[in-house]
C-alpha positions as CSV (number, residue, x, y, z in Angstrom):
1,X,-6.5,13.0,16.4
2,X,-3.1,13.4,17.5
3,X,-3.8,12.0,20.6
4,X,-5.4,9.2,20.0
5,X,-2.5,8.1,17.4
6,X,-0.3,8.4,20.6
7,X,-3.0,6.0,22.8
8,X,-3.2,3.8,19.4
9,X,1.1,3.4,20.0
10,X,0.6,3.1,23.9
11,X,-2.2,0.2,23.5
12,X,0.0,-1.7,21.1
13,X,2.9,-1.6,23.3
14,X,0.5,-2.7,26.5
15,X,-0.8,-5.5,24.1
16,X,2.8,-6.5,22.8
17,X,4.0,-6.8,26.5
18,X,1.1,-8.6,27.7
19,X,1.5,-11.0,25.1
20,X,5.4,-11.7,26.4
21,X,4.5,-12.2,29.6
22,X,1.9,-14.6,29.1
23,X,4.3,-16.6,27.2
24,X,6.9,-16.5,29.8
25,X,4.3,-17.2,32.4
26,X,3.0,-20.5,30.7
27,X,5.3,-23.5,30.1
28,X,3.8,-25.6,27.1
29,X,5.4,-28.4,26.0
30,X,4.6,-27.5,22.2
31,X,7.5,-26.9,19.2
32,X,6.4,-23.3,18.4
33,X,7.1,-22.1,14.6
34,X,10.2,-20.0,14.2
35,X,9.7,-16.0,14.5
36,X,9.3,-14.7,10.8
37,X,11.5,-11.4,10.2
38,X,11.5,-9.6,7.2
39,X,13.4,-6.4,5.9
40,X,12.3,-4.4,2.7
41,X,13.3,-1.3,1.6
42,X,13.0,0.5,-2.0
43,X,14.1,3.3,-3.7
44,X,11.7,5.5,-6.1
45,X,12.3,8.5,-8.5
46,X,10.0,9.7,-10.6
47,X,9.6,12.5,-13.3
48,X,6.9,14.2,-14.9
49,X,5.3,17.6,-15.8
50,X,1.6,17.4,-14.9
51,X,1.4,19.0,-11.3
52,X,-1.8,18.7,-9.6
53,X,-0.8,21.1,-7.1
54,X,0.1,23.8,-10.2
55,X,-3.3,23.2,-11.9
56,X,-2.0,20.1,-14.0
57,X,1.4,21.6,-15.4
58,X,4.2,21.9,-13.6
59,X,7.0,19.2,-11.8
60,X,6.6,16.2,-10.7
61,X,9.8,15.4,-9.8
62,X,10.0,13.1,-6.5
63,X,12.4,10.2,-4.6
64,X,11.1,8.7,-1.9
65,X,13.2,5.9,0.3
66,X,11.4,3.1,2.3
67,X,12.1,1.1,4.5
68,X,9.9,-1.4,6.7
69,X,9.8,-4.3,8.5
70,X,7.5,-7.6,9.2
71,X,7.3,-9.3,12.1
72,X,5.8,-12.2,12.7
73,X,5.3,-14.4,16.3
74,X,3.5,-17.1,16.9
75,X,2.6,-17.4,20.5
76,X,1.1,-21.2,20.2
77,X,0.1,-23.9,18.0
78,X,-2.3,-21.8,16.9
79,X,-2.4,-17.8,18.1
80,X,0.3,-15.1,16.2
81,X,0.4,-11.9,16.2
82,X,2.2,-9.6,13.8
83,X,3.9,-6.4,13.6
84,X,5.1,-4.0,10.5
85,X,6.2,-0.5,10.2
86,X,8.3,1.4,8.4
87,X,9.1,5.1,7.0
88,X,8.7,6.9,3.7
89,X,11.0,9.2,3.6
90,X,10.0,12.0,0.5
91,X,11.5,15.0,-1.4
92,X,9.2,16.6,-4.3
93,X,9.6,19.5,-6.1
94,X,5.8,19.9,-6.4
95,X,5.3,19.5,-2.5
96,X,7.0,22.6,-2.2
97,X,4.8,24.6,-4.3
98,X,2.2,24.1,-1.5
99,X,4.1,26.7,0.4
100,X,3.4,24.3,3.7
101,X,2.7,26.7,6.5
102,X,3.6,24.1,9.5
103,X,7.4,23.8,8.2
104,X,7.7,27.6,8.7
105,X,5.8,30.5,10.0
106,X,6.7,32.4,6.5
107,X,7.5,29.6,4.2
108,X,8.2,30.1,0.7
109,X,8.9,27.5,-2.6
110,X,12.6,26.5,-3.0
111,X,14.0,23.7,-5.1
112,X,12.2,20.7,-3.2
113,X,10.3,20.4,-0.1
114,X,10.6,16.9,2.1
115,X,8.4,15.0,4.4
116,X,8.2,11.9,6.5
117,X,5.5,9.6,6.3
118,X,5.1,7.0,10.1
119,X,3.2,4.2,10.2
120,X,2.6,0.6,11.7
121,X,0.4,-1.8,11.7
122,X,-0.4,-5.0,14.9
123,X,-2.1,-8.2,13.9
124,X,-3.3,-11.5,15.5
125,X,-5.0,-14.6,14.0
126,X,-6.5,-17.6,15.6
127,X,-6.0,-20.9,13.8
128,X,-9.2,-23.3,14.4
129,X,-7.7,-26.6,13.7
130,X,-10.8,-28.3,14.1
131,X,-12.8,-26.3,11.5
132,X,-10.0,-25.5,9.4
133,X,-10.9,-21.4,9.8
134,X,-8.3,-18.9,10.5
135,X,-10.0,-15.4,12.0
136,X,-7.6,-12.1,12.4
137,X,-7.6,-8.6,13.4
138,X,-5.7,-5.8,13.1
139,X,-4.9,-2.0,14.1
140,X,-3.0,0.7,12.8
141,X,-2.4,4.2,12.0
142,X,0.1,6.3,9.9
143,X,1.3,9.9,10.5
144,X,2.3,12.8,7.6
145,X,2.6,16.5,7.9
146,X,-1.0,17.1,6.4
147,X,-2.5,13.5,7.3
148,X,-3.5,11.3,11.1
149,X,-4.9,8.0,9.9
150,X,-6.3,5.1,12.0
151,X,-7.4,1.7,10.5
152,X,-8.7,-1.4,12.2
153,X,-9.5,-4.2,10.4
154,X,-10.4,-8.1,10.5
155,X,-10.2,-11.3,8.4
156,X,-12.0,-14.7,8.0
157,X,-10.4,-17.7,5.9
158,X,-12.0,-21.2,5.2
159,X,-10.2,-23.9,3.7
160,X,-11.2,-27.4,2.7
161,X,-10.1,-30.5,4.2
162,X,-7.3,-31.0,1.6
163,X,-6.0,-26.8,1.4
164,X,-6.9,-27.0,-2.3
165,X,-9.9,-25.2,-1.6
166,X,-10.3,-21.2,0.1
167,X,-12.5,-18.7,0.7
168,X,-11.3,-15.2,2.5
169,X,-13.1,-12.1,4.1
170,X,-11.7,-9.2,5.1
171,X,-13.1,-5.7,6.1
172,X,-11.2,-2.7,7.3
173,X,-12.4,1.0,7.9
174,X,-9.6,4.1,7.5
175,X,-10.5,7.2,9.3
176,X,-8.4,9.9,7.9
177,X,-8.0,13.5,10.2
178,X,-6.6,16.1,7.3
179,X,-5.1,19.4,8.0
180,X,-7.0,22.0,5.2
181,X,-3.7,23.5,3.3
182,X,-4.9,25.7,0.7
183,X,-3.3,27.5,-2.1
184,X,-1.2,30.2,-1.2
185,X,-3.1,32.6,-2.5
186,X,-6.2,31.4,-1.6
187,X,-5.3,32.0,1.9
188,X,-7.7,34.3,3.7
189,X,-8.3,34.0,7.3
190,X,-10.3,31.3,8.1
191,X,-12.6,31.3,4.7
192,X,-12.6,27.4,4.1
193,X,-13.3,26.0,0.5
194,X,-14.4,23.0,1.6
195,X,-16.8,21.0,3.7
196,X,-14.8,18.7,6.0
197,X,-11.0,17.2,7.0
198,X,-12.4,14.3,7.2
199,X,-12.4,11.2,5.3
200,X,-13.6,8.1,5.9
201,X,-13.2,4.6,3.5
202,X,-15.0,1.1,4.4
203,X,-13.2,-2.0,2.3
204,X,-15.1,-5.4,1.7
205,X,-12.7,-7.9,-0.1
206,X,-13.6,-11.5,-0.9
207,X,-11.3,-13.9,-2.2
208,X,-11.8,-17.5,-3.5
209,X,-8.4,-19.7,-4.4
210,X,-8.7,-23.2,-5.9
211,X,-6.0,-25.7,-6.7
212,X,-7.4,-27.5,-9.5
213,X,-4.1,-29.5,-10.4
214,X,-0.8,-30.1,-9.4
215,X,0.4,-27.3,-11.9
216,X,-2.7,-24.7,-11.9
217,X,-4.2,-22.7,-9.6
218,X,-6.5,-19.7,-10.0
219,X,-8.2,-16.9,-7.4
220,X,-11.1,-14.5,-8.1
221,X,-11.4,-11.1,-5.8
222,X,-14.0,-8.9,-5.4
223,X,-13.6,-5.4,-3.3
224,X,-16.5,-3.3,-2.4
225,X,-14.7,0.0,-1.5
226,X,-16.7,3.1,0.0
227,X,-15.3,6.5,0.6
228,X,-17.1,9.2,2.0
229,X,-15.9,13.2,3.2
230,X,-12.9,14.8,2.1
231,X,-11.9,13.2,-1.7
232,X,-10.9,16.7,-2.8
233,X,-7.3,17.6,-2.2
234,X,-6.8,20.9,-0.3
235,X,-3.5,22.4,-1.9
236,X,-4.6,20.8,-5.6
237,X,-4.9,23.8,-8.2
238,X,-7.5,24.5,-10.7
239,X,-7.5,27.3,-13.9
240,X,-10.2,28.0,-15.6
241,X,-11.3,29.4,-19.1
242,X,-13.3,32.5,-17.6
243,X,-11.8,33.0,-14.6
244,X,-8.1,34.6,-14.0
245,X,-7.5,32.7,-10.8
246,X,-7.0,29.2,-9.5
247,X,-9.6,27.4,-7.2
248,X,-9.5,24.6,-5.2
249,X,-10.2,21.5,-6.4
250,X,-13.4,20.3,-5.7
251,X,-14.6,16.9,-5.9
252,X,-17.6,15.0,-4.7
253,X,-17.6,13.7,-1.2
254,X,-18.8,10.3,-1.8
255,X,-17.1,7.2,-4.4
256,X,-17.8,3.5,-4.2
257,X,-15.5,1.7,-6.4
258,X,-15.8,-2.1,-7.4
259,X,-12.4,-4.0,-8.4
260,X,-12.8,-7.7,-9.1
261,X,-10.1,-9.6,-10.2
262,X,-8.4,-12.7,-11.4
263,X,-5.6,-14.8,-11.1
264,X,-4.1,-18.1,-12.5
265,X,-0.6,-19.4,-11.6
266,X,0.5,-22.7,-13.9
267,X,3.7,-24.2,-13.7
268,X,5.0,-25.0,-17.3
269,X,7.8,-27.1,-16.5
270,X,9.5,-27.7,-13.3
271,X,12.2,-24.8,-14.2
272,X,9.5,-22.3,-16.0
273,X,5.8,-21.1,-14.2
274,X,3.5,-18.5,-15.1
275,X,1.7,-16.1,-13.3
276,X,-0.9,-13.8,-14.2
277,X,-3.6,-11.5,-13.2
278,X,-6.1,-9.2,-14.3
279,X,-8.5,-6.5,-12.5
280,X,-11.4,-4.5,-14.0
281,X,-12.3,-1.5,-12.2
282,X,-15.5,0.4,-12.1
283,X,-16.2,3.4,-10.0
284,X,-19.4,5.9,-9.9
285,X,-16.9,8.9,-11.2
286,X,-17.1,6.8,-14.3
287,X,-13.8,5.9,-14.3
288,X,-13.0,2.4,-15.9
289,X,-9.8,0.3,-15.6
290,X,-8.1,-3.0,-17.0
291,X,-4.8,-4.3,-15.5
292,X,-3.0,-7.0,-17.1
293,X,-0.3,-8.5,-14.9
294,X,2.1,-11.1,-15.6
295,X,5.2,-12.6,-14.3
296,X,7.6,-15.6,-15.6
297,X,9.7,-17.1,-12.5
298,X,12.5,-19.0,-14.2
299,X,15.0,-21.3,-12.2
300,X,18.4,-21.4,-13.0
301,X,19.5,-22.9,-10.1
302,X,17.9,-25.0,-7.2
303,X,18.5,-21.6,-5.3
304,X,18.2,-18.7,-7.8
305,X,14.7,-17.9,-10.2
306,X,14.6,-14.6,-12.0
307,X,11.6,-13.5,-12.4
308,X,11.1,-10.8,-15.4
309,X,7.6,-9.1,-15.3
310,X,4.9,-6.6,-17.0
311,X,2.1,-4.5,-16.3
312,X,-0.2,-3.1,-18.7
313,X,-3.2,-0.3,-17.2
314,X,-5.9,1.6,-18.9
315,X,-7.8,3.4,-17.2
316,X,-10.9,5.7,-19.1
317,X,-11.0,9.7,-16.8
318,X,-13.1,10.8,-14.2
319,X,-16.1,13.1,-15.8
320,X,-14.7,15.7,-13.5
321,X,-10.9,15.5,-15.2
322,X,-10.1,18.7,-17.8
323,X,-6.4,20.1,-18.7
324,X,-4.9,23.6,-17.4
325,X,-7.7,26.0,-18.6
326,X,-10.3,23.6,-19.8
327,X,-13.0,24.1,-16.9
328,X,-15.4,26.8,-16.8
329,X,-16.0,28.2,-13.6
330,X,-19.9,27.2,-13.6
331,X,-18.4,23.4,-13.6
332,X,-20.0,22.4,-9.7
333,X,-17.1,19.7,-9.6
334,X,-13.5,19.9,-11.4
335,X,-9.9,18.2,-10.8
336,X,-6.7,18.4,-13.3
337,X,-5.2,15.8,-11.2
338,X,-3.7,13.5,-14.1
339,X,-3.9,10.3,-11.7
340,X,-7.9,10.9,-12.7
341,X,-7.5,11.1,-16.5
342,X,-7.7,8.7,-19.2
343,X,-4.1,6.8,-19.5
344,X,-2.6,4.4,-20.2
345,X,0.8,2.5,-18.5
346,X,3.4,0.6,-18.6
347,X,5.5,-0.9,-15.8
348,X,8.1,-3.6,-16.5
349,X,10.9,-4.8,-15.1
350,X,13.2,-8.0,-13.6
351,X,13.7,-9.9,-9.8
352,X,16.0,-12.0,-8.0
353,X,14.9,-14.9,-5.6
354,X,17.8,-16.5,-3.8
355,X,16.3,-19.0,-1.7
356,X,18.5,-21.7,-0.1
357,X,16.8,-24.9,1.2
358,X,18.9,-24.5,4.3
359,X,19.2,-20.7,4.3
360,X,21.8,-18.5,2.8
361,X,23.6,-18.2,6.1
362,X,23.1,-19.9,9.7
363,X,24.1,-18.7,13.3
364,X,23.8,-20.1,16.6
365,X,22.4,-17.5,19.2
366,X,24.7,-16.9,22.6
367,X,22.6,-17.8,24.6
368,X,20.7,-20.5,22.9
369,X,23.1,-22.8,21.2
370,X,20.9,-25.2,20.4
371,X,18.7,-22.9,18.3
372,X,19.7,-22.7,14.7
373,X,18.7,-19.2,13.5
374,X,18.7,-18.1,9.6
375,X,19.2,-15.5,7.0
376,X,16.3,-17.2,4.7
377,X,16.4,-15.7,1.4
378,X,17.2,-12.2,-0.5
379,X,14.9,-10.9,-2.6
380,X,16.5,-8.0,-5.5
381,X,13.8,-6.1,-8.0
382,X,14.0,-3.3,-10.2
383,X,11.3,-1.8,-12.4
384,X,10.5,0.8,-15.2
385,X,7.3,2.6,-14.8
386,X,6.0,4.9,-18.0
387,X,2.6,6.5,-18.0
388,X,1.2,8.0,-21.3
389,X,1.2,11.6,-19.8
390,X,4.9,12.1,-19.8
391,X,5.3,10.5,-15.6
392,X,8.5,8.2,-16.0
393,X,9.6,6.2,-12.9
394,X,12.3,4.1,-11.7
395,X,12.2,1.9,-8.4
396,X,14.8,-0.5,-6.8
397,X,13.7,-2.8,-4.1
398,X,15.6,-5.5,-1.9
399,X,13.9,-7.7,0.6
400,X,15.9,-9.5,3.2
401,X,13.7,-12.3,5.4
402,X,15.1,-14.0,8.6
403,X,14.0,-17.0,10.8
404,X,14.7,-17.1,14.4
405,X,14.5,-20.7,15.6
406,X,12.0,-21.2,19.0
């Protein structure tokens, strides 16, 4: 799997260069739109004492920094393609407690444990002028200590004659390669606990946006998510009433989940919109959700809006959720992963937009004078995230976005 995330790198680049040189190659009088760049990084902490990987109790104490980029290239009137990466960069007190044997031939737990997370993703649409369509595709993969993942993925938009009318498809398939890290404990030559490393997950969205007035516009979205293979977790601990020591979590290997959602954006007054959305969630581990999100920009300025926000999630648990201890060991399925209990949550919090008509600042490249090129807005967030089992988190995100002039 390995290897063919190296190929998957190696094709991109072959497809990236290809692209260039056909540009070079082929002198078209056309006004190309300016190269798109955008910069985002964010900084998370969290806290909590429900540990999957110590049975449901124990630290959940993590930062994670991430940056990425977004790059986007037209390449004519009506062909782009698109490129975005970036790095999670992890610590977690809980990792460590998986006693990773690939850091270290005898590894043992120490305050935190840290890990890198790689990955990228290559896109091109085709604008049909004619029809009004739009068709993309896209390829990808991501890399973690315990993970190799590969998506591809494509994308079909319709729009009326007007734009106030659109409907979207889009299917993608992940195929994820785990390595099977087990307990500690459980460790015992090469006795395996579960039935595969693999996992694989299909994803059919639809989306349908309407303008119906100047001020109001509303969306509805329905996903049609498969998974099938490895859903349990390998390192992810489970006690028991009647049994002294921990298993391995074991979950089934199949779950179709079915989001649909909602959203309507109406502009108050020139200075004051609204924007809202909600999602009900379904899945056949008889989990049920409803998210409420909604979000008030505010100008102050012709260049400034703040943007104060809330998020409100319920979620009922999985039938396979119990607390530390609560299983008995004749339980064929059983998880005290918290993310799969009933909760509720809260996340709030406040954005900047600065957004210049003309750009915040403007440069002139060396060797293209007469190309005006653009720092084109900067975007500031920062949000509180509180989850009734006791998980608190904090994360601060800026977003700077560039144009390069053609």
């Amino acid at each position: 799997m390995r290897m063919q995330l190296k190929l998957l790198f190696i094709a991109t680049f072959c497809v990236l260069t290809s692209l260039s040189m056909a540009q070079d190659s082929t002198k078209i009088s056309v006004n190309l739109d300016d190269i798109e760049i955008s910069f985002l990084t964010s900084y998370y902490i969290q806290d909590g004492n429900h540990s999957p990987v110590t049975g449901g109790a124990g630290t959940e104490k993590l930062t994670n920094i991430a940056p990425s980029i977004v790059l986007n290239v037209p390449i004519s009137a009506s062909h782009s393609i698109s490129l975005s990466g970036g790095v999670d960069y992890y610590t977690s007190a809980s990792s460590d407690n998986i006693n990773n044997p690939y850091l270290s031939e005898n590894h043992v737990s120490s305050a935190s444990a840290n890990d890198t997370r790689k990955y990228f993703t290559l896109g091109y649409k085709n604008k049909h002028a004619k029809s009004n369509t739009t068709t993309g595709v896209s390829i990808g993969g991501s890399i973690e200590f315990d993970v190799v993942s590969i998506q591809v993925g494509t994308s079909f938009e319709k729009s009326s004659k007007d734009h106030n009318q659109s409907i979207g498809i889009k299917a993608s398939y992940y195929h994820d390669d785990w390595k099977l890290i087990y307990p500690i404990e459980l460790r015992n030559g090469e006795q395996q606990y579960l039935n595969t490393n693999i996992r694989h997950t299909a994803n059919l969205s639809t989306t349908g946006a309407f303008v119906l007035t100047t001020r109001l516009q509303v969306a509805l979205t329905l996903d049609l998510v498969y998974q099938q293979g490895l859903l349990s977790t390998p390192f992810h601990r489970v006690y028991f009433q009647d049994h002294g020591q921990a298993r391995v979590e074991q979950l089934p290997e199949g779950r179709f989940k079915v989001p649909v959602g909602f959203r309507l954006n109406y502009a108050i007054t020139d200075w004051l919109k609204i924007r809202s959305h909600y999602r009900f969630y379904w899945d056949n581990w008889n989990m049920i959700g409803n998210t409420i999100k909604i979000e008030f920009p505010i100008k102050i300025a012709n260049v400034v809006r703040l943007y104060p926000f809330y998020r409100f999630h319920h979620q009922t648990g999985t039938s396979y959720f119990k607390t530390r201890g609560q299983h008995v060991s004749t339980d064929e399925f059983y998880t005290s992963d918290y993310d799969l209990s009933g909760l509720t949550s809260h996340k709030y919090g406040l954005g900047l937009s600065i957004t210049p008509v003309f750009g915040i600042f403007r440069w002139k490249g060396p060797f293209r004078k007469q190309k005006v090129n653009m720092l084109k807005s900067i975007d500031l967030r920062y949000a509180r995230y509180n989850r009734s089992d006791g998980l608190n988190a904090n994360v601060w995100t800026i977003g700077i976005n560039f144009t390069i002039d053609r």
